[in-house]
N, C-alpha and C positions, 0 to 999 in steps of 0.2 A: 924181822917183820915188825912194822908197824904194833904198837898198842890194842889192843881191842878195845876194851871196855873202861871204864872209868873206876876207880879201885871200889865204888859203893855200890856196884851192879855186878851183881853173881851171874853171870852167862859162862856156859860151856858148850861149843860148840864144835864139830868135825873141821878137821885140818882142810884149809881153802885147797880147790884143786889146782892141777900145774897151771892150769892154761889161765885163772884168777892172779895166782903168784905172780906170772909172767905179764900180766895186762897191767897187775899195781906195779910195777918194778918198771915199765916201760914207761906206763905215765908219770911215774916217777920222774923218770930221769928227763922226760919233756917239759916237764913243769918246773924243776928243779926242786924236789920231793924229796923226801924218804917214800917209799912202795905205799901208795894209798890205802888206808885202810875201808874206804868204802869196798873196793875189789874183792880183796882179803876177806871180808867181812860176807856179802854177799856168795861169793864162791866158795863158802862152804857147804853153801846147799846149791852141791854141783849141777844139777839139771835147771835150776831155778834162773842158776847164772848164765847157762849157754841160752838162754833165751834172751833173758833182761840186757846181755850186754848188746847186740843189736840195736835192739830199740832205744837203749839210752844213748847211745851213741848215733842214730840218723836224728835226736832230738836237738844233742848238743852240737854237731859238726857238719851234718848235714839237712838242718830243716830251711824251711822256705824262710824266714821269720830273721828278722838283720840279725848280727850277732849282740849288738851291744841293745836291742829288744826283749831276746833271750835271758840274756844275763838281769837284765832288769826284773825281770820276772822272777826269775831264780831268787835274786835278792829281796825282793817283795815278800815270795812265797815262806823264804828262811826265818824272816824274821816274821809272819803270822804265825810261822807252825814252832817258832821255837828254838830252831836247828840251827847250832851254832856251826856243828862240821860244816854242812854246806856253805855257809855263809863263810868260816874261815878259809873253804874250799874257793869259793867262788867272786872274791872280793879283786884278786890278783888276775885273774879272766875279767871280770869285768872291767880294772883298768887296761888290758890289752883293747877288748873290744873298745875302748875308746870314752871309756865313764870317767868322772874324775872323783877326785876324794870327796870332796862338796856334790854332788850329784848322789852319789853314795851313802853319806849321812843323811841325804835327804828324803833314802829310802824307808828309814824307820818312819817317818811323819806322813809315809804314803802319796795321796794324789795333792792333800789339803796345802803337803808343800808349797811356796811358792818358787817358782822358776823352772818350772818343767816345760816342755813342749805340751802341745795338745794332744801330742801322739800319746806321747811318755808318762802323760796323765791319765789320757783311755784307756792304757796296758795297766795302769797301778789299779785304775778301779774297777777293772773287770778281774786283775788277780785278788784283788779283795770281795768281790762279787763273790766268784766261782769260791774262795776259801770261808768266806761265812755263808752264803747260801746254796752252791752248788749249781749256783747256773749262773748265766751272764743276762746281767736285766737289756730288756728291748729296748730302751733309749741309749743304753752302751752301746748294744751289738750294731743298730744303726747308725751310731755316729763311729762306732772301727771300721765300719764298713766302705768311709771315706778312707781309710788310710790302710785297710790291710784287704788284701784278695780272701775269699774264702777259705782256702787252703790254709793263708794266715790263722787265720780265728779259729779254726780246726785245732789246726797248729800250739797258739797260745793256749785253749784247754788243756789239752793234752800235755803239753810244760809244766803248767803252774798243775795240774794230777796230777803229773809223774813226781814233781819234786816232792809235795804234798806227801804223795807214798814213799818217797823217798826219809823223808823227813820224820817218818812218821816210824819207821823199820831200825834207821840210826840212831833217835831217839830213844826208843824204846829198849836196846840193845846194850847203849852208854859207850859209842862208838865214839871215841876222844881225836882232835884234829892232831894231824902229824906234828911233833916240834918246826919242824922247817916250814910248816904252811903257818904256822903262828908267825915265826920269825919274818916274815914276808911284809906283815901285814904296821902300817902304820902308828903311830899312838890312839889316832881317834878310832879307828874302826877294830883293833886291840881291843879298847874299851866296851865298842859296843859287841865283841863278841863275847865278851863278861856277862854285858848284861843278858844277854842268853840264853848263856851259865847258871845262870840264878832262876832265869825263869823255868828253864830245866828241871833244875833240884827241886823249886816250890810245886811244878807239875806233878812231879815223882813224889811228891809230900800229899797230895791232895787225894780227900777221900775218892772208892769209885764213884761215877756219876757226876759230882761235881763237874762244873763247868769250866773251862781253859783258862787258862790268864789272860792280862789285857797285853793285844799284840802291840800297842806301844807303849806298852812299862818301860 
């Protein structure tokens, strides 16, 4: 099994159930993996999991939203909230979906990047909306409105929340990326899931109340 936690994070939790085991072991072996520790992780709070995996999965496999959209988001959301798993999780999906290395790195710099589409820019500043203020401002939502159906925009909320909570569960727990999803992953983007890493530990160092770090440290 998969790592759990990170050796400076005390968590004990109940042994993942079968049906967790067998979903990280699958997607495992589809990604080319060691058994996910997300699964693992989650599926030890058995009823929590027969609900959640549903739902994350008609977000990632079956939503209305392109896939190489999705992934953008995902990637946006990772590195506001911190979450290097995902991010080391979701870097190899997004070059499936059709992103490239450079497109990629361009995510830490968010919408300001230059060379994005129009599209690509409205998805980065509405996942940055929704992640500092929790809503998508009215001159966003009007101009995605050019390029995504409602359903869409539904849609993207809902993504950049879920991973958001996602982010936030993993995080908190010191849920470490599999060796083999490291191994995956390029020099450059190696790199930035270091940096992370760091922002992670300094998160975990900061008094309560304090305020988050800056998401592009």
């Amino acid at each position: 099994m998969a790592e759990l936690t990170s050796p400076d994070r005390d968590v004990t939790l109940p042994v993942p159930s079968p049906l967790a085991r067998l979903v990280a072991w699958l997607t495992g072996v589809a990604t080319g993996n060691d058994p996910l520790a997300v699964f693992t992780t989650i599926g030890r709070h058995r009823r929590l999991f027969r609900w959640w995996l549903p739902f994350a999965a008609s977000l990632l496999r079956g939503g209305r939203l392109a896939r190489g959209d999705t992934e953008l988001l995902i990637l946006r959301t990772a590195w506001n909230c911190g979450a290097r798993y995902e991010w080391v999780q979701h870097v190899p999906l997004a070059w499936r979906a059709g992103l490239s290395s450079t497109t990629i790195a361009a995510v830490v710099e968010g919408p300001a990047s230059t060379g994005w589409t129009s599209r690509q820019r409205l998805l980065l500043e509405a996942a940055d909306e929704l992640h500092g203020a929790r809503v998508v401002s009215e001159p966003t939502w009007k101009r995605l409105s050019e390029h995504l159906t409602l359903e869409q925009r539904m849609e993207l909320c809902f993504v950049v929340g879920h991973y958001g909570m996602l982010a936030m569960t993993l995080n908190s727990l010191g849920v470490e990326p599999e060796p083999s999803a490291l191994r995956k992953l390029d020099s450059a983007t190696v790199s930035l899931a270091a940096r992370l890493a760091d922002r992670l530990r300094s998160g975990r160092e900061e008094s309560p109340g304090r305020p988050g770090t800056d998401a592009n440290r």
